[in-house]
Structures are given as C-alpha cells and as structure tokens.
MILUMGU-485382 format. One record per residue: x, y, z of N, C-alpha, C in turn; residue in one letter. Coordinates in steps of 0.05 Angstrom, whole numbers, plus 5000, padded with zeros to 4 digits. Layout:
% MILUMGU-485382
{torza {X,Y,Z},{X,Y,Z},{X,Y,Z},A}
...
END
This chain:
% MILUMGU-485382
{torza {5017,4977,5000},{5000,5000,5000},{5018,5025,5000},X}
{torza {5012,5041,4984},{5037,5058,4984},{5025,5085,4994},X}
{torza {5043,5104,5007},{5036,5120,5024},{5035,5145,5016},X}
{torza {5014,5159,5009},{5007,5177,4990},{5017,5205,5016},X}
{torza {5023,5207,5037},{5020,5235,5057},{5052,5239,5052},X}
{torza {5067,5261,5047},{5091,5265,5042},{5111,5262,5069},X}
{torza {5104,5270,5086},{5110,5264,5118},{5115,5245,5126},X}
{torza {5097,5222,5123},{5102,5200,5129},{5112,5187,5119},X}
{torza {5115,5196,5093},{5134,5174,5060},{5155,5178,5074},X}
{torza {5174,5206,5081},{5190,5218,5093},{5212,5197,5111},X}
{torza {5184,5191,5136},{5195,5186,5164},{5203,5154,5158},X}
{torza {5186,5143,5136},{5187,5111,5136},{5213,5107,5116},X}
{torza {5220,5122,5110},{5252,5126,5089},{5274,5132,5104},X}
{torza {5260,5144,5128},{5290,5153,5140},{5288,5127,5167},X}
{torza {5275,5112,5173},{5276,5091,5193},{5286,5070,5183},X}
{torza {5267,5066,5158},{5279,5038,5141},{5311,5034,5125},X}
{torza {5307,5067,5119},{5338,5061,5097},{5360,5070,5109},X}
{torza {5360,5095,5120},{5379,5103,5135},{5394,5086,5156},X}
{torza {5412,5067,5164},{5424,5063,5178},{5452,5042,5171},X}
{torza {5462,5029,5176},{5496,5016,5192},{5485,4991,5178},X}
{torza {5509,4979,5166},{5499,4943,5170},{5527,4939,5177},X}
{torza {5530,4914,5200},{5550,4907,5210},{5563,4893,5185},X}
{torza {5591,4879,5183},{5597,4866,5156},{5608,4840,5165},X}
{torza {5611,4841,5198},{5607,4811,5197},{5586,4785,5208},X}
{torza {5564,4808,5230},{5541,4801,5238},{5514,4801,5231},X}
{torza {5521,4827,5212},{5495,4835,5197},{5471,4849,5202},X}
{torza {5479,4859,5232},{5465,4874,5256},{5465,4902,5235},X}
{torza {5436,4908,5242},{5433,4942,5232},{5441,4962,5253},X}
{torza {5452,4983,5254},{5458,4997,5280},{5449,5033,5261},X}
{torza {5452,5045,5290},{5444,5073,5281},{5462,5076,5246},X}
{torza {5452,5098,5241},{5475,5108,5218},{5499,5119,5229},X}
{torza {5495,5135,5246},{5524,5149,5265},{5540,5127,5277},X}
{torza {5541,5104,5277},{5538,5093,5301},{5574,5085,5290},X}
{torza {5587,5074,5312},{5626,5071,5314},{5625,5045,5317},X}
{torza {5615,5038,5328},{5612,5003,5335},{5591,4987,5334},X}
{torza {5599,4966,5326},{5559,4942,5323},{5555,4947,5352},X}
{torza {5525,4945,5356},{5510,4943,5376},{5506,4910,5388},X}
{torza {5522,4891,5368},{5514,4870,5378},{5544,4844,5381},X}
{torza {5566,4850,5357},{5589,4833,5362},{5607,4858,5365},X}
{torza {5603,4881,5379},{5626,4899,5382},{5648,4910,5350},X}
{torza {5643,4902,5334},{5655,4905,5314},{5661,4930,5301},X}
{torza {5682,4945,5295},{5682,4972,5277},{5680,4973,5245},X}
{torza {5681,4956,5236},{5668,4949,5207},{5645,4954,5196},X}
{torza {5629,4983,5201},{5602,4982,5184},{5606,4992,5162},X}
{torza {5579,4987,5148},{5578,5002,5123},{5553,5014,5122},X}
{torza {5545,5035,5106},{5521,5041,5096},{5499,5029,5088},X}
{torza {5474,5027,5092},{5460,5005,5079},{5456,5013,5055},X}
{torza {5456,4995,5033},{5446,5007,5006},{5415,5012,4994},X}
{torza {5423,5034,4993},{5387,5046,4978},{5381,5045,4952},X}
{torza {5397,5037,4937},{5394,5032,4900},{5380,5010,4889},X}
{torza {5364,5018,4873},{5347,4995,4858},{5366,4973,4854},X}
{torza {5354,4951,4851},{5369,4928,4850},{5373,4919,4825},X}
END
C-alpha cells in the first residue's frame, strides 16, 4: 500500500533506509553509530538504497 502523505513517506525512508549494516554480523545499527551494537565490531557500512 503505498503511502500517498509526504511526511510519512519521509519518516518511513528515514527509519527503514537510513542506517549501519555490521559486515560481519549483519546487525543494523544507528547510521552514526562507531561500533555494532551486537558483536562489538568497527566494520560498518552504509545500507544500500539503489534499485536492485
């Protein structure tokens, strides 16, 4: 169902896409974030937002 209110298109883009993927646990962490939240690791990356 796709979300026709601009606001909320907004907020569900910046929860879903915006953040960290660990690269050896696979844990999502903030986007700011220095360390996994879950195997301690400093290895993140960006999650990718590009059509597939």
């Amino acid at each position: 169902m796709p979300i026709s209110d601009i606001e909320k298109r907004r907020l569900a883009q910046h929860y879903l896409l915006y953040k960290s993927v660990c690269r050896y646990c696979g844990a999502t962490n903030p986007l700011k974030a220095k360390k996994c939240r879950k195997c301690k690791s400093d290895d993140l990356r960006p999650k990718r937002r590009g059509k597939k």
